[in-house]
ZAVEXDO-561971 format. One record per atom (N, C-alpha, C): residue number from 1; residue in one letter; atom name; x, y, z. Coordinates in steps of 0.1 Angstrom, whole numbers, plus 2048, in hexadecimal, padded with zeros to 3 digits. Atoms other than C-alpha are relative to their C-alpha. Layout:
# residues N
> num / residu / atome / east / north / up
> NUM / a / CA / X / Y / Z;
...
This chain:
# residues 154
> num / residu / atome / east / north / up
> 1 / x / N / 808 / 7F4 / 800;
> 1 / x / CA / 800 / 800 / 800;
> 1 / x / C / 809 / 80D / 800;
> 2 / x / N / 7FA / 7F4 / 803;
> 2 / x / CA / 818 / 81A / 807;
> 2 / x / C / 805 / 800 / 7F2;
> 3 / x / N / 7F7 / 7FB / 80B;
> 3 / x / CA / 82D / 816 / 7E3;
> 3 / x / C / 7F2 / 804 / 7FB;
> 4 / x / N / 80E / 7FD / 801;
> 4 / x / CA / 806 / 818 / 7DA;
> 4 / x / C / 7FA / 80F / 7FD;
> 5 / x / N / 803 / 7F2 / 7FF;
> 5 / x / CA / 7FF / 83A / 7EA;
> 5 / x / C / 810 / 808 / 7FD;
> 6 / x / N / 7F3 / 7F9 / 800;
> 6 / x / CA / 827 / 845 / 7E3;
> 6 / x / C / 7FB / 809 / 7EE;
> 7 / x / N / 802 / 800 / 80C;
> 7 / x / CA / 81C / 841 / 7BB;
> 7 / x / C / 7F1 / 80A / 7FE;
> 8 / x / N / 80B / 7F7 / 800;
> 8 / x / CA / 7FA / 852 / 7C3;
> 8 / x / C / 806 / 80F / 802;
> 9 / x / N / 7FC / 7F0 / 7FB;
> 9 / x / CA / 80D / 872 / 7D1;
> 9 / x / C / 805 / 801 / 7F4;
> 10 / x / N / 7F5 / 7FE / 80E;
> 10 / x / CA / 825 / 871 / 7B1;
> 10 / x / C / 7F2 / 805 / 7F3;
> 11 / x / N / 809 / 7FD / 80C;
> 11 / x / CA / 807 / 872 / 794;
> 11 / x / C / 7F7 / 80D / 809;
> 12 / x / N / 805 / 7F7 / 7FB;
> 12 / x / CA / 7EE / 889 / 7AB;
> 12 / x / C / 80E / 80F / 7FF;
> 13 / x / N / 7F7 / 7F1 / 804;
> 13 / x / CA / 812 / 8A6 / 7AA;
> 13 / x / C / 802 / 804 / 7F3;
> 14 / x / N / 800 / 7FA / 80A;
> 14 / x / CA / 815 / 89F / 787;
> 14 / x / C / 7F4 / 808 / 7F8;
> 15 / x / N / 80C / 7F8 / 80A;
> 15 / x / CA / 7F2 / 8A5 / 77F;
> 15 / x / C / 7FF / 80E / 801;
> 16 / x / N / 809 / 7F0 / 7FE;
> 16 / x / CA / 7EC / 8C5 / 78F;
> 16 / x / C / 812 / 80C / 803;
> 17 / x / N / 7F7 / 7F7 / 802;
> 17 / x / CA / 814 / 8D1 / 78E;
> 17 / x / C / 7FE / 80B / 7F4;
> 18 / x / N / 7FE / 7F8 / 809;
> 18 / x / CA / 80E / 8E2 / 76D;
> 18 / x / C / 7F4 / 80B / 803;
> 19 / x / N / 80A / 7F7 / 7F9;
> 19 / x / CA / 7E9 / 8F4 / 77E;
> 19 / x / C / 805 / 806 / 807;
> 20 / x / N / 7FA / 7F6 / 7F4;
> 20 / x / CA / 7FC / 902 / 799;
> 20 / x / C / 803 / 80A / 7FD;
> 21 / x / N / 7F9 / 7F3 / 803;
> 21 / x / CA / 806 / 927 / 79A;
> 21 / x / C / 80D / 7FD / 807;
> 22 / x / N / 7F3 / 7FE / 7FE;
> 22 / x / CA / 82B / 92F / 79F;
> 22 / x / C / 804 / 7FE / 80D;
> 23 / x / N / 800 / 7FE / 7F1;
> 23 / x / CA / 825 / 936 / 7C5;
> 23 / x / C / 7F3 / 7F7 / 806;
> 24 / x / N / 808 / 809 / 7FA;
> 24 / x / CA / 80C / 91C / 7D5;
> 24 / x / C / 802 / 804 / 810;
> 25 / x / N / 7FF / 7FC / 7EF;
> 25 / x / CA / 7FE / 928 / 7F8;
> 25 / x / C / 7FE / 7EE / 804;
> 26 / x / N / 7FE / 80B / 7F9;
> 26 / x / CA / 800 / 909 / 80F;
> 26 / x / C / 7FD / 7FD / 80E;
> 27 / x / N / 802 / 7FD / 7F5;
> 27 / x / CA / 7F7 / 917 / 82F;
> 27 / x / C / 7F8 / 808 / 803;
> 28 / x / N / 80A / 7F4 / 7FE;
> 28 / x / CA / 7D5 / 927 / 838;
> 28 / x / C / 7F9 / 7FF / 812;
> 29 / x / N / 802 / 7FA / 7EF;
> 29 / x / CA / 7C9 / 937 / 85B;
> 29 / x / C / 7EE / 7FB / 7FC;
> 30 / x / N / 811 / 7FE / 7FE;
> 30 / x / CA / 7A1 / 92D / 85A;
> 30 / x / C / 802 / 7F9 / 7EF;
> 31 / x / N / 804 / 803 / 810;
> 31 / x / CA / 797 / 929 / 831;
> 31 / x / C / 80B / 80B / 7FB;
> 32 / x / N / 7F7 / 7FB / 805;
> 32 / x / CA / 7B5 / 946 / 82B;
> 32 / x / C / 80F / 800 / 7FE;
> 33 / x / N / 7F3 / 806 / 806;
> 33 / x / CA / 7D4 / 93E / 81A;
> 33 / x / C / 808 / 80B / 809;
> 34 / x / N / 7F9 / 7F4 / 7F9;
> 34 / x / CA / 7EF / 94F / 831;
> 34 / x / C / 80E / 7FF / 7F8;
> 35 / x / N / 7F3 / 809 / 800;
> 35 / x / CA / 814 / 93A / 826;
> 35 / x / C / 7FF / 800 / 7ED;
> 36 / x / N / 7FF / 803 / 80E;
> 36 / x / CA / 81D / 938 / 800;
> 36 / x / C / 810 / 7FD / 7FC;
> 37 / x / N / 7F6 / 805 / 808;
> 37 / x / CA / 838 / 922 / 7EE;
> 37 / x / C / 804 / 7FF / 7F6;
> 38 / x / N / 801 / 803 / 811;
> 38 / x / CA / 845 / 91A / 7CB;
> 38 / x / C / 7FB / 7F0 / 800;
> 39 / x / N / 808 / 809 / 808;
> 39 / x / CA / 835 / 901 / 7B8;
> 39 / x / C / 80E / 7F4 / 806;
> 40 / x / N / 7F1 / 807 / 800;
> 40 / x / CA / 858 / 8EF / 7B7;
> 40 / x / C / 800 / 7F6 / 80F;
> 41 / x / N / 801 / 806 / 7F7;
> 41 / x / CA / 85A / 8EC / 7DA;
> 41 / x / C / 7F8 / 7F9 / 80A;
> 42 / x / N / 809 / 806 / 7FA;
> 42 / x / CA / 83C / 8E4 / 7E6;
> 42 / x / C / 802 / 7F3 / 7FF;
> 43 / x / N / 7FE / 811 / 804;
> 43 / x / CA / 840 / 8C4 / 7D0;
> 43 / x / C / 809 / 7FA / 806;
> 44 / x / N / 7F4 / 809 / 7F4;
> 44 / x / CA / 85F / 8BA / 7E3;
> 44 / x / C / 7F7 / 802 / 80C;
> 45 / x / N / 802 / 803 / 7F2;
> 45 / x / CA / 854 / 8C0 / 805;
> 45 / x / C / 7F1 / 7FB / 803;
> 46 / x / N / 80A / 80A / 800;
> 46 / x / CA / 833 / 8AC / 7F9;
> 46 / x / C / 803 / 7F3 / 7FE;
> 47 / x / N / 7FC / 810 / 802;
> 47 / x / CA / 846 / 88F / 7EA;
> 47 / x / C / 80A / 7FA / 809;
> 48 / x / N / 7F2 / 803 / 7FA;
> 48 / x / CA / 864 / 88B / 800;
> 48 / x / C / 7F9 / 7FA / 80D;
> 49 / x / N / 801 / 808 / 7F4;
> 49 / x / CA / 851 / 880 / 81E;
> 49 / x / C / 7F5 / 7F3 / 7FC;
> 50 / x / N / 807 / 80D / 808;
> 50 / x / CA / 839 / 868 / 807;
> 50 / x / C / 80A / 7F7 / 7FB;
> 51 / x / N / 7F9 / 806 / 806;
> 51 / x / CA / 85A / 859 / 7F9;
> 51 / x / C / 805 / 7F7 / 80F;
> 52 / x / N / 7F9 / 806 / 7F5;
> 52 / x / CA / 86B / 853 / 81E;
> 52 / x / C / 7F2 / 7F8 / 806;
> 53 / x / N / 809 / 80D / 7F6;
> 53 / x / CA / 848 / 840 / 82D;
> 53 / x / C / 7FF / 7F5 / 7F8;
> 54 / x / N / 7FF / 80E / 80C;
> 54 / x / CA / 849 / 82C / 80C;
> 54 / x / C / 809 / 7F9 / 802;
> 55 / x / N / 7F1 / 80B / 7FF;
> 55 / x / CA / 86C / 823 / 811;
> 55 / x / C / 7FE / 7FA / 80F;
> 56 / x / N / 801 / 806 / 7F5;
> 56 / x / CA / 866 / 81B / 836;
> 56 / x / C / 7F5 / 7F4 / 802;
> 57 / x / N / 80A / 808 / 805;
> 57 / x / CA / 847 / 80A / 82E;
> 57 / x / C / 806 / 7F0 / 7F9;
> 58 / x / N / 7FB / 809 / 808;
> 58 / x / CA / 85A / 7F3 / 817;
> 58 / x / C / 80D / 7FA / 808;
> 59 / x / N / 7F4 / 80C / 7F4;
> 59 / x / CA / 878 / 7EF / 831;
> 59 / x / C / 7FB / 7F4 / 805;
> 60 / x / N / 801 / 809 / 7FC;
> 60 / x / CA / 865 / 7E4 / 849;
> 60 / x / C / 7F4 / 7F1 / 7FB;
> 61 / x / N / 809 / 810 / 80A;
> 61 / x / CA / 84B / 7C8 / 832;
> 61 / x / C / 810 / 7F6 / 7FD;
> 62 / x / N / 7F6 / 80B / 803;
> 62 / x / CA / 86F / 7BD / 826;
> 62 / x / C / 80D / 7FB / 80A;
> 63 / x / N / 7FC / 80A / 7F2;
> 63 / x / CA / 887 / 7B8 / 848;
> 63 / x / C / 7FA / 7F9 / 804;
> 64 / x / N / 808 / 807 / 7F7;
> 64 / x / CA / 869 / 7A9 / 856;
> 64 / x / C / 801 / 7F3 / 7F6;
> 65 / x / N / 7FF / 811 / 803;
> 65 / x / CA / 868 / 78E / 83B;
> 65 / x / C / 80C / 7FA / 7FF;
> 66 / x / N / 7F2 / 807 / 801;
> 66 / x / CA / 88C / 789 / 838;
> 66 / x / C / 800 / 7FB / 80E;
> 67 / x / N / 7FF / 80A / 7F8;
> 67 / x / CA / 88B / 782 / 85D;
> 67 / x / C / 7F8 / 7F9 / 801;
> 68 / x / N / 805 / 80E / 7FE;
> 68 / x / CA / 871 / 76C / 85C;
> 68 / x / C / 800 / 7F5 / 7F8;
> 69 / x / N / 7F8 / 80A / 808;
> 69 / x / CA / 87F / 758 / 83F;
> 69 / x / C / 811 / 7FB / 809;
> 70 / x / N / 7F1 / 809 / 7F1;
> 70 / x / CA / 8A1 / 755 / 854;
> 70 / x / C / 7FB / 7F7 / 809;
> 71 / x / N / 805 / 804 / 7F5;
> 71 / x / CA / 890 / 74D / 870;
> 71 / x / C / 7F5 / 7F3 / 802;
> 72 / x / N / 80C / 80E / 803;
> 72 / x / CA / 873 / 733 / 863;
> 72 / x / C / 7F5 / 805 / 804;
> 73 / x / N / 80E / 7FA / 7F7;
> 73 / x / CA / 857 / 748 / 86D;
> 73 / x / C / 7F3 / 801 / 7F7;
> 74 / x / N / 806 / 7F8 / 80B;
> 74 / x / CA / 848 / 749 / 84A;
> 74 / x / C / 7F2 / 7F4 / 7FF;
> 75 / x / N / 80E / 808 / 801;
> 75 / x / CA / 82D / 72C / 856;
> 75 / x / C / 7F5 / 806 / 809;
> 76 / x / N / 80D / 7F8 / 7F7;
> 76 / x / CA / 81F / 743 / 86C;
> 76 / x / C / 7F4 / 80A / 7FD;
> 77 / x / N / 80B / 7F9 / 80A;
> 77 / x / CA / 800 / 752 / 85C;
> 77 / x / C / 803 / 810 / 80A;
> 78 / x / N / 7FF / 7F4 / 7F9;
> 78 / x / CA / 7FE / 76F / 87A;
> 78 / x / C / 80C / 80E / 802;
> 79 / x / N / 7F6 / 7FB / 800;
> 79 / x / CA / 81E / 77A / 877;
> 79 / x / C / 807 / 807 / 7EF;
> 80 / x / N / 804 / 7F9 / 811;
> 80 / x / CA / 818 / 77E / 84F;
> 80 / x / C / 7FA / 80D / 800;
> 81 / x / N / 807 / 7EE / 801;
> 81 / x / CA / 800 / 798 / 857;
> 81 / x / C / 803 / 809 / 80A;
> 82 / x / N / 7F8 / 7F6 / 7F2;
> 82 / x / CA / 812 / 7A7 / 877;
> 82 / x / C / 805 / 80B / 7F5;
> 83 / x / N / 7F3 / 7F9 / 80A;
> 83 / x / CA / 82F / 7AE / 85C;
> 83 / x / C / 7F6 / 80D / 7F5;
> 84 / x / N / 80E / 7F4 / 806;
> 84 / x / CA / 812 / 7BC / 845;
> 84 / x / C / 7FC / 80B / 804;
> 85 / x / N / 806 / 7F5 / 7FE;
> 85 / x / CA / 800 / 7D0 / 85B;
> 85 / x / C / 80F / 80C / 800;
> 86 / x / N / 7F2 / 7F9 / 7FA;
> 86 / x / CA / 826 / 7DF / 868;
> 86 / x / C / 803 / 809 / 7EE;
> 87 / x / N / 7F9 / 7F6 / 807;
> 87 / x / CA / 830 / 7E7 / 847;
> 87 / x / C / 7F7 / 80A / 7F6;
> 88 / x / N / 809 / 7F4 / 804;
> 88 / x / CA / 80D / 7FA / 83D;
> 88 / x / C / 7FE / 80C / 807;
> 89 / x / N / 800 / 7F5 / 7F5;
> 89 / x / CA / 80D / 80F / 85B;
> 89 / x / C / 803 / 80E / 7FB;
> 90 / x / N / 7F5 / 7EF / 80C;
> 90 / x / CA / 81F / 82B / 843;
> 90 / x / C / 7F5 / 806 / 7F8;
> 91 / x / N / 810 / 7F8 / 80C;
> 91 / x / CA / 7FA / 82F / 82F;
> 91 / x / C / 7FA / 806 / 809;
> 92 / x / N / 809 / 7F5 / 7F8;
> 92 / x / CA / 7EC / 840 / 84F;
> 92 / x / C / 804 / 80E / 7F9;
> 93 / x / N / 7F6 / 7F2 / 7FB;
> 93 / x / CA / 808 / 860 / 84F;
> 93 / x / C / 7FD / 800 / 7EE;
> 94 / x / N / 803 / 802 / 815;
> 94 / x / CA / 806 / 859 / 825;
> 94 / x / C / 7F1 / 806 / 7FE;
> 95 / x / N / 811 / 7FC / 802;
> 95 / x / CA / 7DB / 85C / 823;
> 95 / x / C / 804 / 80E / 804;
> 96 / x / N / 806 / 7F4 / 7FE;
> 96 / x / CA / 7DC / 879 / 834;
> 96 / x / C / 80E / 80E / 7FC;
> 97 / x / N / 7F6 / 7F8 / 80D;
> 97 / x / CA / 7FD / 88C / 81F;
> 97 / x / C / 7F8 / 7FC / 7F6;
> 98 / x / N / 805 / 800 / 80C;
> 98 / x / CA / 7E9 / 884 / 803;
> 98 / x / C / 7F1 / 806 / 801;
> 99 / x / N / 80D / 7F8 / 7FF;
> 99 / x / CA / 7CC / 897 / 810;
> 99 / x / C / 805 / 80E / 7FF;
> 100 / x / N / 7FC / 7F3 / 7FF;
> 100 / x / CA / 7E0 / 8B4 / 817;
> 100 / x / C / 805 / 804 / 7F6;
> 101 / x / N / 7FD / 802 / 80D;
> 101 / x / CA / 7EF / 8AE / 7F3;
> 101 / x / C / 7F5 / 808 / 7FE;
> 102 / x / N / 809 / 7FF / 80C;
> 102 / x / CA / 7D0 / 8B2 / 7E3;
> 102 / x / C / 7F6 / 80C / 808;
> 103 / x / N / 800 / 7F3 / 7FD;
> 103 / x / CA / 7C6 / 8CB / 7F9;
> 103 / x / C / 801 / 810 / 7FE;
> 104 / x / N / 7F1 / 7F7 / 806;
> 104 / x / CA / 7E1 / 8E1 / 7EF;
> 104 / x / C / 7FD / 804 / 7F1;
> 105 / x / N / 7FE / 7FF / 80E;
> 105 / x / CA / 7DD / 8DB / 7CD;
> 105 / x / C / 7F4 / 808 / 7FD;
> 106 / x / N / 80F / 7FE / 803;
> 106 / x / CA / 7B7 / 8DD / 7CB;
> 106 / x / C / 801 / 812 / 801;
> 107 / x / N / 800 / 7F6 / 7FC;
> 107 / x / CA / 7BA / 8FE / 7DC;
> 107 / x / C / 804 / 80B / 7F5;
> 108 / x / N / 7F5 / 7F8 / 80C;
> 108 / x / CA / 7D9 / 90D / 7C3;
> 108 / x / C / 7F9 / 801 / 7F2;
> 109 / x / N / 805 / 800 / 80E;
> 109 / x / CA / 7C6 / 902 / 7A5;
> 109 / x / C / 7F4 / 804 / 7FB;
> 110 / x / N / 813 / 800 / 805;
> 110 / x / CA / 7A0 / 903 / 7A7;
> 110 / x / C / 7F9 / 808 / 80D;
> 111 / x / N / 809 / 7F9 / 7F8;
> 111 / x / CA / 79A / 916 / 7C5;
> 111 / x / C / 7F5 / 7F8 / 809;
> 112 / x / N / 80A / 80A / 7F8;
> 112 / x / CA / 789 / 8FA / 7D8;
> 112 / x / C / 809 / 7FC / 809;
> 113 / x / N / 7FB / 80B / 7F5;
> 113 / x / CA / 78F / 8EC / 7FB;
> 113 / x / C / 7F9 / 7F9 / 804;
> 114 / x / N / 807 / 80D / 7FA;
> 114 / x / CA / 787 / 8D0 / 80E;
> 114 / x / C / 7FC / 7FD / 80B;
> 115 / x / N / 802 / 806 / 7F1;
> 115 / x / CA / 77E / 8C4 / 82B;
> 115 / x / C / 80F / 805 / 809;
> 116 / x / N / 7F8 / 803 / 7F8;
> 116 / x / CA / 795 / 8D0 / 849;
> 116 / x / C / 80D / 7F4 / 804;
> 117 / x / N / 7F3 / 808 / 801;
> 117 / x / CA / 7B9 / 8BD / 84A;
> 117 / x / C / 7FC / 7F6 / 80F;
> 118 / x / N / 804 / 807 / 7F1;
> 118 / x / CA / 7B0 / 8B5 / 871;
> 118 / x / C / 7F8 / 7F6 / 801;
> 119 / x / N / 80D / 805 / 7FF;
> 119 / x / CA / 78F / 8A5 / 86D;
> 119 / x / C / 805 / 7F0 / 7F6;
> 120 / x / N / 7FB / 809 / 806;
> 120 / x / CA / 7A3 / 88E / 851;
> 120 / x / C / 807 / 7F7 / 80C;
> 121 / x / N / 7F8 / 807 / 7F7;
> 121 / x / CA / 7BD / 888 / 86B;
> 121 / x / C / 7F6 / 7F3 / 80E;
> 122 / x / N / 804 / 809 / 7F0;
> 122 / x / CA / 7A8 / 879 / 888;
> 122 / x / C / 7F6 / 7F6 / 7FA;
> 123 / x / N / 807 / 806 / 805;
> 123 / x / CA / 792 / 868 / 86C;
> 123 / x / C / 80A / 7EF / 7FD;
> 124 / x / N / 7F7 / 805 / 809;
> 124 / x / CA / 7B1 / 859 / 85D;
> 124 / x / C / 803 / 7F6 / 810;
> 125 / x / N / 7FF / 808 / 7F3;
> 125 / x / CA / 7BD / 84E / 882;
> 125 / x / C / 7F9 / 7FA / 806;
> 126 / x / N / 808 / 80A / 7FD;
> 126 / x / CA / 79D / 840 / 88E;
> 126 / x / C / 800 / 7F2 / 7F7;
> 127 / x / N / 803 / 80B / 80A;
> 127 / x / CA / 799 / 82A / 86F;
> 127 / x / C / 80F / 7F7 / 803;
> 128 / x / N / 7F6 / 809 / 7FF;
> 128 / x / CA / 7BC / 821 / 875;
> 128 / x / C / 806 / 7F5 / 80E;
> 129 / x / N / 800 / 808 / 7F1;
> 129 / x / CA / 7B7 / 818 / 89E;
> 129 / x / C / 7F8 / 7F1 / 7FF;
> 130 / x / N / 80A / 80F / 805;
> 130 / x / CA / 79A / 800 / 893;
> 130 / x / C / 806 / 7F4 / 7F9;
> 131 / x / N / 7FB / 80E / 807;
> 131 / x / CA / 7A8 / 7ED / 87A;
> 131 / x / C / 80F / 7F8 / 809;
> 132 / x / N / 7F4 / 801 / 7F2;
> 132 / x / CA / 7CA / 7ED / 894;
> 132 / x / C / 7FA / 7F6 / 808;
> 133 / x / N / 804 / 809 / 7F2;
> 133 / x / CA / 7B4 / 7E0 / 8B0;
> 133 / x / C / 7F6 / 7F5 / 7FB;
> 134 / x / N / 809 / 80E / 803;
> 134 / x / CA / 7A1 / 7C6 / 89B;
> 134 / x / C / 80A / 7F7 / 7FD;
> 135 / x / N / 7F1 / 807 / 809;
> 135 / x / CA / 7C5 / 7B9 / 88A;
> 135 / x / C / 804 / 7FB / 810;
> 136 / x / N / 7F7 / 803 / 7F6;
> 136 / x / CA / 7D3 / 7B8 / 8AF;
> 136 / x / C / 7F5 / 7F8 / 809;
> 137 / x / N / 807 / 809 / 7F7;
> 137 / x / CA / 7B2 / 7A9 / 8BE;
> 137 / x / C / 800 / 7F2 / 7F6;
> 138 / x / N / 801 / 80E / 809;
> 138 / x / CA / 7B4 / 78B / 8A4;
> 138 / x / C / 80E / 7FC / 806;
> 139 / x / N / 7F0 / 808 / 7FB;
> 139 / x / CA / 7DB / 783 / 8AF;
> 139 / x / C / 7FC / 802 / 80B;
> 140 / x / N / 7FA / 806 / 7F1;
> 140 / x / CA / 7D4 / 783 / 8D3;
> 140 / x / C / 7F6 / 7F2 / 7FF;
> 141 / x / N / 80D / 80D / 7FE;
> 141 / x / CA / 7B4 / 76C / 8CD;
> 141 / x / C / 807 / 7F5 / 7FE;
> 142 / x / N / 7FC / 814 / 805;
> 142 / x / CA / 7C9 / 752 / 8B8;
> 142 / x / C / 80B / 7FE / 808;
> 143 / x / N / 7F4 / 805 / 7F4;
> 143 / x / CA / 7E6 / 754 / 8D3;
> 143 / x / C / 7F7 / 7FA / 80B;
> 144 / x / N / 80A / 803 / 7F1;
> 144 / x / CA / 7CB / 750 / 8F0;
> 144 / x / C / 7FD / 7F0 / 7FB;
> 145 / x / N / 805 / 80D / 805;
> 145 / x / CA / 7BF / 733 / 8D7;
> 145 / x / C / 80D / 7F7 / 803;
> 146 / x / N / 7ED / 80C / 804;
> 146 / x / CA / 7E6 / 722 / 8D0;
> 146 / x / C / 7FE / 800 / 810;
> 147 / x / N / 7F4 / 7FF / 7F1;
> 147 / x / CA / 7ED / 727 / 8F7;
> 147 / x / C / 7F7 / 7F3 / 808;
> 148 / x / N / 809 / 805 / 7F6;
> 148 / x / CA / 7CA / 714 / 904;
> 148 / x / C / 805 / 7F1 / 7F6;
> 149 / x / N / 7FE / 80E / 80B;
> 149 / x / CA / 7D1 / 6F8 / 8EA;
> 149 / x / C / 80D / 7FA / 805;
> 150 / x / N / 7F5 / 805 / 7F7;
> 150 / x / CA / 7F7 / 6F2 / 8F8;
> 150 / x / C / 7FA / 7FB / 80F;
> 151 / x / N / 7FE / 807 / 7F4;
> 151 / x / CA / 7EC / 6F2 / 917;
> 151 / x / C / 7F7 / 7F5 / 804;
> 152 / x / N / 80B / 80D / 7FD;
> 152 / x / CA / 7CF / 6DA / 914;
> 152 / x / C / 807 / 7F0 / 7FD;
> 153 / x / N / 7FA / 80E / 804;
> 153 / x / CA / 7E9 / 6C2 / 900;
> 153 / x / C / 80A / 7FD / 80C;
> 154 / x / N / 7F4 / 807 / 7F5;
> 154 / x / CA / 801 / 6C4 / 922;
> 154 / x / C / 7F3 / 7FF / 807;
């Protein structure tokens, strides 16, 4: 998912780099633009932190299975999707730069905003605690399961 949303941020700058004016505000007090940047840079200090959760994203999916190929872990279904969820965790902080992306842009080009950046944020974090605490309530169940099954066999 992150190289996913990494590739989403990339096409979304190119579409709307050439709409942009020269100076792109980026920073508004209420609904008024206060802060203004170039076009240029915006795009880096939009893409440069979508690039580094991609690449962390992809670390950690790929240490995790190298050690669990070393290690022989790779029959363990739960620890398949541990590795999984660990190395999606990066599309929270991602979703919502890609709101503020389009945001940004929407604003620079067409004069439309969106919904509050905040309201995203705690939308974005709820959805992401649930699915968290349903992922983390299924691995304690099937450990509570594996642990009653041992001890029934001693």
């Amino acid at each position: 998912m992150p190289v996913a949303l990494f590739l989403l941020s990339v096409i979304l700058a190119a579409v709307f780099y050439s709409k942009l004016p020269s100076e792109v505000y980026y920073h508004f007090s209420g609904d008024v633009p206060d802060r203004e940047i170039s076009r240029t840079a915006i795009m880096v200090w939009l893409l440069i932190p979508q690039f580094f959760l991609m690449f962390i994203g992809v670390a950690i999916s790929g240490i995790g299975s190298i050690i669990s190929r070393r290690y022989e872990l790779t029959d363990s279904n739960h620890i398949k999707k541990l590795l999984m969820a660990m190395g999606n965790m990066v599309a929270l902080p991602q979703i919502i730069l890609i709101f503020a992306m389009l945001d940004i842009f929407l604003y620079n080009a067409y004069d439309i905003r969106l919904i509050p950046l905040w309201i995203v944020i705690i939308v974005v974090l709820l959805l992401g605690t649930i699915v968290l605490g349903i992922f983390f309530f299924r691995i304690i169940r099937q450990f509570h399961a594996s642990n009653v099954k041992q001890n029934q066999e001693l």
